[in-house]
N, C-alpha and C positions, 0 to 999 in steps of 0.2 A: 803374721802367723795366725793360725785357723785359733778359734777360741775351742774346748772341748766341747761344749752345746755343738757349735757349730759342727767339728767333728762327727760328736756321736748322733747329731741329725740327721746327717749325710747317711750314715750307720744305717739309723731305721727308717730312715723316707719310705723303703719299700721294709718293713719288719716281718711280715706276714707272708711267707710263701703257698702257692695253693697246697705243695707236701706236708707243709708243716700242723694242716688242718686236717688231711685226709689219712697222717701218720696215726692220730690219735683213733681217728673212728672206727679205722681198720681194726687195729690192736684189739680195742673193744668187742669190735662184730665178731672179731673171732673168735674171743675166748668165751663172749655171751655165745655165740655159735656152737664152739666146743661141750658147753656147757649142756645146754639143750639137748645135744645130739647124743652128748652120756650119759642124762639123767632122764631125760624127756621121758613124761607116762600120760598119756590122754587123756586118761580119766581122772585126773587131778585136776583140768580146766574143768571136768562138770563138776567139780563143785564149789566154781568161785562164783558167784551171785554178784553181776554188776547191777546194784542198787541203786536208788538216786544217794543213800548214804556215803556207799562208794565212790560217787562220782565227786562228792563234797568234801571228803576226806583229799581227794587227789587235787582237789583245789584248796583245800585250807595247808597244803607242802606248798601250792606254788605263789598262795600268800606268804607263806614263811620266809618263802626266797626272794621274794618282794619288799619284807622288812628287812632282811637280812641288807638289800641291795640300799634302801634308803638308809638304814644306819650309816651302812661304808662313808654312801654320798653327804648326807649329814654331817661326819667325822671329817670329811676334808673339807667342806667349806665352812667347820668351824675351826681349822686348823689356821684358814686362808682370812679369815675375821670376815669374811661371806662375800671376797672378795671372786670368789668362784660362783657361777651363777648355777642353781640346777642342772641344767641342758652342761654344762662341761662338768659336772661332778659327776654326771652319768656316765659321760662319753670316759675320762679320769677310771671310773671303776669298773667298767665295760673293759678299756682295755686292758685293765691289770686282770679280772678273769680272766678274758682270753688269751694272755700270754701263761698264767698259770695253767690254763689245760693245754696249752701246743707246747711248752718246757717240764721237764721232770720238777716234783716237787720242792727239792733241794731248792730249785733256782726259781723259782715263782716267779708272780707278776712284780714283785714289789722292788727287785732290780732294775724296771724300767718307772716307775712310777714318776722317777724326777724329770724323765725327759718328760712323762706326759703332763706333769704340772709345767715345766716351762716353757711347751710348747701351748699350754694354754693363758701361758704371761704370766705365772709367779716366777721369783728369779730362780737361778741355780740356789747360792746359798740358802734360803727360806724352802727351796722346794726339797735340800737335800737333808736337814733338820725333820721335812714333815713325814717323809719318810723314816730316818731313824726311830721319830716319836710313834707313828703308826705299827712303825715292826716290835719296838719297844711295849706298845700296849696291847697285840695279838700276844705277844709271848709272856706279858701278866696274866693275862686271862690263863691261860693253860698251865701256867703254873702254880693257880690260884685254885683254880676248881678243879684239877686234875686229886690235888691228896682231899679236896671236898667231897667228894662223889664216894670217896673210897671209906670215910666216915660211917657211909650208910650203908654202905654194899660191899658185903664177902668179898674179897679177893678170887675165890672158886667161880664165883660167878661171874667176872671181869674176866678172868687166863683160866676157861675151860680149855680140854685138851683134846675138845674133838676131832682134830688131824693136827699135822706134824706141822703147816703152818701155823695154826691159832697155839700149840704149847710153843712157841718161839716170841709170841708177842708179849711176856713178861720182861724176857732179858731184853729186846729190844726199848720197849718201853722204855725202863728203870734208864738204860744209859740213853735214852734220846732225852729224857725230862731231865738229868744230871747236864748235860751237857745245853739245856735251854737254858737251866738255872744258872750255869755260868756265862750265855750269851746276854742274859737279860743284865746282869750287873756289868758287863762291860757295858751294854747301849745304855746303862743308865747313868757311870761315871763318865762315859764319853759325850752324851750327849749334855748331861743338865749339869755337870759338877767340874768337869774338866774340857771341853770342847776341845781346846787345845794339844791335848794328845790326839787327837784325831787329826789337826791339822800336822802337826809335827812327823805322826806315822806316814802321812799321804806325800810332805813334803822328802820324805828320806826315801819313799818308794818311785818316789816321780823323780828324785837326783840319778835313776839308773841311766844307763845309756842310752836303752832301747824307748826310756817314756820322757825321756831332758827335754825333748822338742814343747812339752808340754808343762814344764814347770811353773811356768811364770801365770800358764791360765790355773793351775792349779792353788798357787799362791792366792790367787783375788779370791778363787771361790773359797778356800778357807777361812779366808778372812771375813766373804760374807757369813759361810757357814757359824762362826764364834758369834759375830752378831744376831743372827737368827735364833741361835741357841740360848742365847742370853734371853731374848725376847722372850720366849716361848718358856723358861723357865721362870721367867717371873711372873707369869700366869696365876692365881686366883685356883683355891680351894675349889671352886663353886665350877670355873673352867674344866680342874682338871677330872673335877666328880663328872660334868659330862661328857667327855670325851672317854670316860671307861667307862660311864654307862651304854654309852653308842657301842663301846667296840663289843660287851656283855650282852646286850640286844643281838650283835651282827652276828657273833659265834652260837647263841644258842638257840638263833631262829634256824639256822641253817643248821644245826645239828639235831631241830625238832620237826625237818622234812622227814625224817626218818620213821618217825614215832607217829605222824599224819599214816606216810604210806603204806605203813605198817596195818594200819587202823582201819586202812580201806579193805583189805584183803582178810584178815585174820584180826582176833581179838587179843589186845595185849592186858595181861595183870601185872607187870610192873613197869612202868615207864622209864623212870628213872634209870634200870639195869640196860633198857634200849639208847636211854640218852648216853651215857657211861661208856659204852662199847664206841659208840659212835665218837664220842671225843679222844678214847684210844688209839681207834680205827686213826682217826687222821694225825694222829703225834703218829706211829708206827708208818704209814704212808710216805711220809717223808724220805725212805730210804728207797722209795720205788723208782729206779732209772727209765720209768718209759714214761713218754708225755704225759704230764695230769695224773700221774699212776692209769693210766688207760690200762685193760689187762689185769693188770698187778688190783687194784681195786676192785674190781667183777669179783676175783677170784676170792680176794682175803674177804670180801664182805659177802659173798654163799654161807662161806668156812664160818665164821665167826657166829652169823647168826642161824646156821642151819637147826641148831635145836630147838630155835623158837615156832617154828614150823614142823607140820607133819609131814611133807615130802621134799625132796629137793629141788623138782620142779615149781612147786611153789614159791620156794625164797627163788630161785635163777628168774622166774617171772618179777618177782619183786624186785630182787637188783635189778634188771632192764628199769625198771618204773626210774628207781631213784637217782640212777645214773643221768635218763632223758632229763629229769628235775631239775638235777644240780649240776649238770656238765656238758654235756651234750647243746641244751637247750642254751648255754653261752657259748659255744662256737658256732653256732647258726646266727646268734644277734651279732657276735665280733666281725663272722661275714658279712653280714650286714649293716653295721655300723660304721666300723675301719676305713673303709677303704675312701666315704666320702670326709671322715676326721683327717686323714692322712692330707687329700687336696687340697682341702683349707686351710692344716694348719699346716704345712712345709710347703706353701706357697707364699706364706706371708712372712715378714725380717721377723727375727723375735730380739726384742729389746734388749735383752741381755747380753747378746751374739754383739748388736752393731753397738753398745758401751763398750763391749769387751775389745771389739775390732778400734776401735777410737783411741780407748788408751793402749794400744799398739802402737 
């Protein structure tokens, strides 16, 4: 019998189809397109002044996005005890971007993360732990600094009600943070407290009929999994202080591309209300059914910050910027990356497949 690695290998050898790249860009074009075409006023570009301040500001985002990407990379090969070399922690967060922009937000990258940890030789159990702790510590963050921000900053100015989408993003907000809040205490009793109900949930869901074939590989991996989790839970004060400080680097560099490219085009007087909006922005995103929120993002992120700006044209020029920043510009590297990670790594046995095929 097939091991599920083995399986779900089979699954993604080819993961990336050329539609699944060109669904997203389209979506995009169009509604940056739409955008243009019903706001666009001429004489708004003569007054944006490309400085060499400008130009530095547009590179101090795509440094942002650069620490943003070494935190990630940092955060798993300190998961792996540095058993991961740079060049595959890259290749590890390369592909979890780019599956999060060709899949709707709901279902991110981080649903494949274990295949791409055990296809670079951590096992299934240890790879499916580093995931739970990974998801586990994005979703402290946000429910740590989400009621912090709000400390400082009016409500009015978080859920203005400039159009009929931005007065919606309070009630959505309140119940997507209510319902993190209750995601984070399950991944925190399932993974560090109880592991075991997680093997016991997977083993009642895998007695069904249609998944029995696969019981007995699901058995081993839970039982790594309890192991792993044990490991990993008896980790060191000092371990787990930097693994949230990686994940607090990775989330606020990449939410301070924003407040750069802001900075390049127009002067900002509070930063903070720019950074704020922007980690709303992406809790609310979450409910966007089109890849990466492609679309659905363009449009809420005009909406949202159209008051910071004095034309429309101006911010839709500015979303285009920040999109190419943070989304776009990782589906041109996933092109470019992928395809040569796919030959190497689903050419070669991966250890845990032929243990697994052994004790069959």
């Amino acid at each position: 019998m097939q091991s599920i690695a083995q399986v779900t290998s089979k699954k993604v050898a080819k993961p990336f189809k050329t539609y699944q790249v060109l669904i997203p860009i389209s979506i995009g074009i169009v509604v940056i397109g739409w955008l243009f075409l019903s706001e666009f006023n001429p004489a708004v570009f003569a007054t944006f002044h490309f400085t060499i301040v400008s130009v530095m500001f547009v590179v101090l985002a795509l440094v942002f996005m650069l620490l943003r990407d070494f935190s990630m990379m940092n955060r798993f090969r300190l998961f792996t005890d540095r058993d991961l070399s740079w060049k595959q922690a890259f290749h590890i967060n390369v592909l979890c971007e780019f599956t999060t922009a060709v899949t709707p937000p709901a279902v991110g990258g981080s649903s494949l993360v274990v295949i791409f940890l055990i296809k670079e030789g951590i096992n299934a159990g240890r790879s499916t732990t580093i995931m739970f702790v990974n998801l586990f510590l994005d979703e402290l963050f946000f429910i740590l600094a989400c009621p912090l921000v709000f400390l400082f900053i009016p409500l009015k100015e978080l859920f203005n009600s400039s159009s009929v989408i931005v007065s919606t993003f309070g009630i959505v907000f309140g119940t997507l943070y209510v319902m993190r809040l209750f995601l984070i205490c399950i991944l925190f009793v399932g993974t560090f407290k109880r592991p075991n109900w997680i093997r016991q949930l997977l083993l009642k869901v895998f007695r069904l009929p249609v998944l029995r074939r696969w019981y007995d590989d699901v058995d081993l991996l839970t039982n790594s999994l309890i192991s792993a989790s044990h490991d990993i839970g008896n980790r060191s004060w000092w371990f787990w202080l930097k693994a949230f400080g990686l994940t607090v680097l990775a989330w606020t560099s990449r939410f301070l591309v924003v407040n750069a490219v802001f900075m390049a085009f127009v002067p900002i007087s509070n930063h903070l209300v720019i950074y704020a909006r922007q980690l709303i922005l992406w809790v609310v995103m979450v409910v966007s059914p089109t890849p990466g929120g492609s679309g659905v993002s363009e449009y809420a992120f005009k909406e949202y910050y159209s008051d910071v700006f004095y034309s429309d044209s101006a911010i839709i020029f500015v979303t285009l910027v920040w999109r190419v920043i943070s989304y776009y510009l990782y589906l041109l590297i996933g092109v470019l990356v992928i395809p040569n990670w796919i030959n190497k790594s689903f050419s070669k046995n991966n250890p845990d497949d032929e243990s697994t095929s052994q004790q069959k």
